[in-house]
C-alpha positions in Angstrom: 62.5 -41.8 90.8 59.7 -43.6 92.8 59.0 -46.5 91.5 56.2 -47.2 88.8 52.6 -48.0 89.3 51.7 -51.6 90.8 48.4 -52.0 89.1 45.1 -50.7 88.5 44.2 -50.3 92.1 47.7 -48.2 92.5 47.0 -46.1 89.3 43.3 -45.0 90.1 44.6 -44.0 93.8 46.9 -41.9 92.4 44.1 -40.4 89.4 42.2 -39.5 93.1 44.3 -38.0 94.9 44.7 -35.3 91.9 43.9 -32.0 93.4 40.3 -30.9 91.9 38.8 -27.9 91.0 35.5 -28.3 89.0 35.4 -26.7 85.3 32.9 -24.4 84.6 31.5 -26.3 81.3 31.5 -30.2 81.2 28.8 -33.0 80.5 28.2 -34.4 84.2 28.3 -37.8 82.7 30.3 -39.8 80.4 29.0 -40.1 76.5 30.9 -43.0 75.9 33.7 -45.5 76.7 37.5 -44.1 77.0 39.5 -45.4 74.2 41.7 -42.3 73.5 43.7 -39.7 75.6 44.2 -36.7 73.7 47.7 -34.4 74.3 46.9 -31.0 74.6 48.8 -27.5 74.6 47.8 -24.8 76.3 49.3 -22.1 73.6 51.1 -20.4 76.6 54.3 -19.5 78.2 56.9 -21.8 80.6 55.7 -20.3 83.9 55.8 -22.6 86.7 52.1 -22.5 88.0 50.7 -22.8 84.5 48.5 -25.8 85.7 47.5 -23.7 88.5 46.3 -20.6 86.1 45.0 -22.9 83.5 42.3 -24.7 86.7 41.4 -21.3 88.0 40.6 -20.2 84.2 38.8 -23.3 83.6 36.3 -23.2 86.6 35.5 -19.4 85.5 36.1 -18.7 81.7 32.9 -17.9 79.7 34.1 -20.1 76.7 32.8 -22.9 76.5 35.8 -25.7 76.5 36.9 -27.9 79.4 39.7 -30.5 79.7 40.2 -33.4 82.2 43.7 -32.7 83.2 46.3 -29.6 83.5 50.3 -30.0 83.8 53.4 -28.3 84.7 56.9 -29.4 85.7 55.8 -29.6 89.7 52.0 -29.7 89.0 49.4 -32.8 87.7 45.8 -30.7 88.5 42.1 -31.6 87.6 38.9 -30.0 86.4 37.0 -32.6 84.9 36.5 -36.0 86.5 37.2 -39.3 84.2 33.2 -40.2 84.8 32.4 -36.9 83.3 32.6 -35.6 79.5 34.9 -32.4 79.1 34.3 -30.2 75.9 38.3 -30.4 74.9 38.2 -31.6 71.4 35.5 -31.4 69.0 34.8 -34.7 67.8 35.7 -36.9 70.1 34.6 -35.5 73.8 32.6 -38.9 73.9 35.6 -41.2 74.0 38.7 -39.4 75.1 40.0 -37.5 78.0 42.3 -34.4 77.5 45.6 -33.9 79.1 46.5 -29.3 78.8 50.3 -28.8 78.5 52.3 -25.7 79.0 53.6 -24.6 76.0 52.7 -23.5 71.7 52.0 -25.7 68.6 54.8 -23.9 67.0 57.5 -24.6 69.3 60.3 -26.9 67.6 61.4 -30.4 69.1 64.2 -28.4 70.9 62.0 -25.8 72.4 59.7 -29.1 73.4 62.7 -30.5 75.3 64.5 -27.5 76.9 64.7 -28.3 80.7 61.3 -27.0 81.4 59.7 -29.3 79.0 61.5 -32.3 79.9 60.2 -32.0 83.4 56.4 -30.8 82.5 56.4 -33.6 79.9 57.7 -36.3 82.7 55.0 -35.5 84.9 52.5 -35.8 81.7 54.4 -39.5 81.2 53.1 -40.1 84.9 49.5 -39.4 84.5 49.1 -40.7 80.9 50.6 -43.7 82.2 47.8 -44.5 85.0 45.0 -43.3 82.6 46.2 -46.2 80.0 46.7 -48.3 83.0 43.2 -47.9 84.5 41.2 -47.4 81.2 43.5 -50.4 79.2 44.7 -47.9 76.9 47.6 -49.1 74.1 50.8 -47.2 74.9 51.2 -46.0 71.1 50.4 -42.7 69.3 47.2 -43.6 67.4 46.2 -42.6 64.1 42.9 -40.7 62.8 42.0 -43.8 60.9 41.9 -45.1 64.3 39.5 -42.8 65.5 37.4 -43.0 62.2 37.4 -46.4 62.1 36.3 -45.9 66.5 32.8 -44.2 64.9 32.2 -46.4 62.1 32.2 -49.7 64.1 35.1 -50.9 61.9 38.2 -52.5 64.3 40.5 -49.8 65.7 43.1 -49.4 68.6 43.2 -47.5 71.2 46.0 -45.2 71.9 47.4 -41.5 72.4 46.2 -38.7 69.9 47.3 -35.1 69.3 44.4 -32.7 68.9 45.2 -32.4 65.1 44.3 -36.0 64.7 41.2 -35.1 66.6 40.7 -32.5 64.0 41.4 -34.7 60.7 39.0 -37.1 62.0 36.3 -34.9 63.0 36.9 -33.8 59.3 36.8 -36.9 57.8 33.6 -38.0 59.7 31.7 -34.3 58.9 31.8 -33.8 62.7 32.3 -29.9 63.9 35.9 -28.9 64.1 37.8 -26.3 64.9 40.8 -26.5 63.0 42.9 -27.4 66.2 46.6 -28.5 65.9 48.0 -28.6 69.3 50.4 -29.5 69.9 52.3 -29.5 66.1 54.2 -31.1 65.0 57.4 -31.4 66.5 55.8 -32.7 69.7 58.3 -35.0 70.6 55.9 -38.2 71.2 59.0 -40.3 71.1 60.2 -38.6 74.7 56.6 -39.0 76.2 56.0 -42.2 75.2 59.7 -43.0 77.4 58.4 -41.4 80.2 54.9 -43.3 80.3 56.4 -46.6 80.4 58.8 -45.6 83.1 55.4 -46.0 85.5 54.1 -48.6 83.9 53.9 -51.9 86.2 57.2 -53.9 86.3 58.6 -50.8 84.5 62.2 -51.0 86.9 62.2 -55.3 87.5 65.5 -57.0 86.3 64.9 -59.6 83.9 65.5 -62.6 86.7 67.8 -65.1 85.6 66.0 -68.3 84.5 65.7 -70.7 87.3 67.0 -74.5 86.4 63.9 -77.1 87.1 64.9 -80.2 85.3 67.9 -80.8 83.1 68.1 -83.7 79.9 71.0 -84.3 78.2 70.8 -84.5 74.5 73.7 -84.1 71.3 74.0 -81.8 68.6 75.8 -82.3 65.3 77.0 -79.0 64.7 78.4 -79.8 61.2 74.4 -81.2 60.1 71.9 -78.1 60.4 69.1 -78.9 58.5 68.6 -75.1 57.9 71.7 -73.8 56.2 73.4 -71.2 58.3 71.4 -72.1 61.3 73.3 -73.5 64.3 71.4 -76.6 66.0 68.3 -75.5 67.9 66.2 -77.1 70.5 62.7 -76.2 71.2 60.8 -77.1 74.5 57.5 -77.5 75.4 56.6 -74.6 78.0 56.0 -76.5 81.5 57.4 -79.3 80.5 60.2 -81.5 79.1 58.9 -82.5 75.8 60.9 -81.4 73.1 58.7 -79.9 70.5 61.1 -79.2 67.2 64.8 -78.8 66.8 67.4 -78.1 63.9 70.5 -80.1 63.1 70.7 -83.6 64.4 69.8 -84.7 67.7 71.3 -88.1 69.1 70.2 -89.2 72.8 72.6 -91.3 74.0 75.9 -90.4 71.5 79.2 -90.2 72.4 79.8 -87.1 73.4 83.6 -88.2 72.2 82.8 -88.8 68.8 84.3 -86.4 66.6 82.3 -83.2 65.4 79.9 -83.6 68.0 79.2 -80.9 70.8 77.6 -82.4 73.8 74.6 -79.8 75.2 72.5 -79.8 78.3 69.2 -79.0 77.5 67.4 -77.5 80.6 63.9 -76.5 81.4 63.7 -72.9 82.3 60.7 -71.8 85.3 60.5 -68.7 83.9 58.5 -69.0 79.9 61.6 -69.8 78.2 60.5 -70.6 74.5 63.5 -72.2 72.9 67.4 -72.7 73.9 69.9 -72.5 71.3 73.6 -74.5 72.2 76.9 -71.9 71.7 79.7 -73.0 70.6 83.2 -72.1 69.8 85.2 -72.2 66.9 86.0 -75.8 67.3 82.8 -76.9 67.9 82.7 -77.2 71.9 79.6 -75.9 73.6 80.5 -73.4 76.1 76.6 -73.1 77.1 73.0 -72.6 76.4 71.4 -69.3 75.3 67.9 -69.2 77.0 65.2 -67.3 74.2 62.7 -65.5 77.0 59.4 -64.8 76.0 60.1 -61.3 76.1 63.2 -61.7 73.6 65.8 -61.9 76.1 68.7 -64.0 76.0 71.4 -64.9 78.4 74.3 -67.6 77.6 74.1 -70.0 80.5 77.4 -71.4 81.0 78.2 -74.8 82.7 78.8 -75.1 86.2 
């Protein structure tokens, strides 16, 4: 797989280098912020040059309907621009962009994820992933209280929507609607929402193993937590030494041979390290540190 988007700079290159053909009915302009991307189907068969079809229709069809973007398995096409409005879901044209699949509301989750859907829906991952990137939209399937609450000034979040929840809250607002449901309801949101963050920055980076700046030595009483069931725990100060909160007792300078008593190096990670928590075994010797990442990690740091 290549590897995921860098940034915004990487994400809109790619969004330009999107083959373009323009639709036949669009707004030239946009009518308003994008805060929602809106997955579409197509109500069609598995063909592979269904993106193909679906631009040609687009830039010809008498209907009045446009949307941004059409996929396939080996296909990511255009026919509106991002700075334009396309007419894709009654509503909420003004602050989404649509993304056309292959494929029918009615198909179950299985149908969804036969082979050919697995690959059409990867490459849908990819370009959802640099829209959210490039317009700072929430990796989440949003809600049409979201989208309500979008109109009514009231705080929202931004996200991913199906064109039903266009259609409940067009309903809700007394906006024109359609009675869309594409792409029903066994769209398997749980598989795209995989694929986007596959090409999301830092997507494939190892979590790097904490770097060693400075190192204190403190001592535990295993047998005292102050918090029953909880094993002592030392908190540090990000960026520096300063020991912020701990649980159990903490005695600089014990004997590290006085019975009960586990000795533990408390070190101060470079990377944001929150807290470090002593291990130890059954008989109370510390065998290490866990470092408490900001990002929930851990990692039992023996000693050398």
């Amino acid at each position: 797989m290549a590897p995921p988007f860098t940034g915004k700079s990487d994400a809109s290159k790619f969004l330009d280098a999107i083959p373009f053909l323009q639709a036949r009915h669009y707004h030239p302009t946009r009518l308003g912020p994008v805060v929602f991307i809106v997955e579409h189907d197509m109500e069609s068969g598995e063909d592979w040059d269904e993106a193909e079809d679906w631009q040609r229709r687009t830039n010809t069809q008498e209907r009045e309907s446009s949307v941004n973007y059409g996929v396939d398995p080996d296909s990511i096409l255009s026919a509106v621009k991002p700075t334009q409005t396309a007419w894709h879901a009654s509503g909420v044209n003004s602050c989404s962009l649509g993304i056309e699949q292959p494929g029918r509301a009615a198909q179950s989750r299985d149908e969804w994820l036969d082979d050919y859907g697995k690959r059409m829906i990867a490459n849908t991952g990819k370009l959802t992933a640099a829209l959210c990137i490039v317009f700072e939209i929430e990796v989440r399937v949003a809600s049409s209280d979201d989208v309500v609450n979008y109109y009514l000034g009231r705080p929202y979040r931004t996200g991913l929507i199906s064109h039903l929840t266009a259609t409940e809250a067009a309903k809700r607002l007394g906006k024109k609607n359609y009675g869309h449901w594409d792409p029903g309801y066994s769209y398997p949101w749980d598989f795209l929402l995989a694929q986007v963050r596959l090409w999301l920055p830092g997507a494939h980076s190892p979590v790097p193993r904490p770097e060693v700046t400075t190192m204190s030595r403190i001592v535990l009483d295993p047998t005292k937590p102050k918090r029953p069931g909880k094993r002592p725990h030392v908190e540090l100060a990000p960026n520096n030494d300063a020991i912020v909160g701990y649980w159990g007792s903490v005695l600089d300078g014990a004997d590290p041979a006085s019975p009960g008593f586990a000795e533990v190096r408390v070190r101060k990670l470079a990377t944001k390290a929150v807290s470090i928590e002593s291990e130890v075994d059954d008989e109370g010797n510390a065998l290490g540190v866990a470092a408490i990442r900001a990002d929930h990690s851990t990692e039992l740091i023996p000693w050398a």
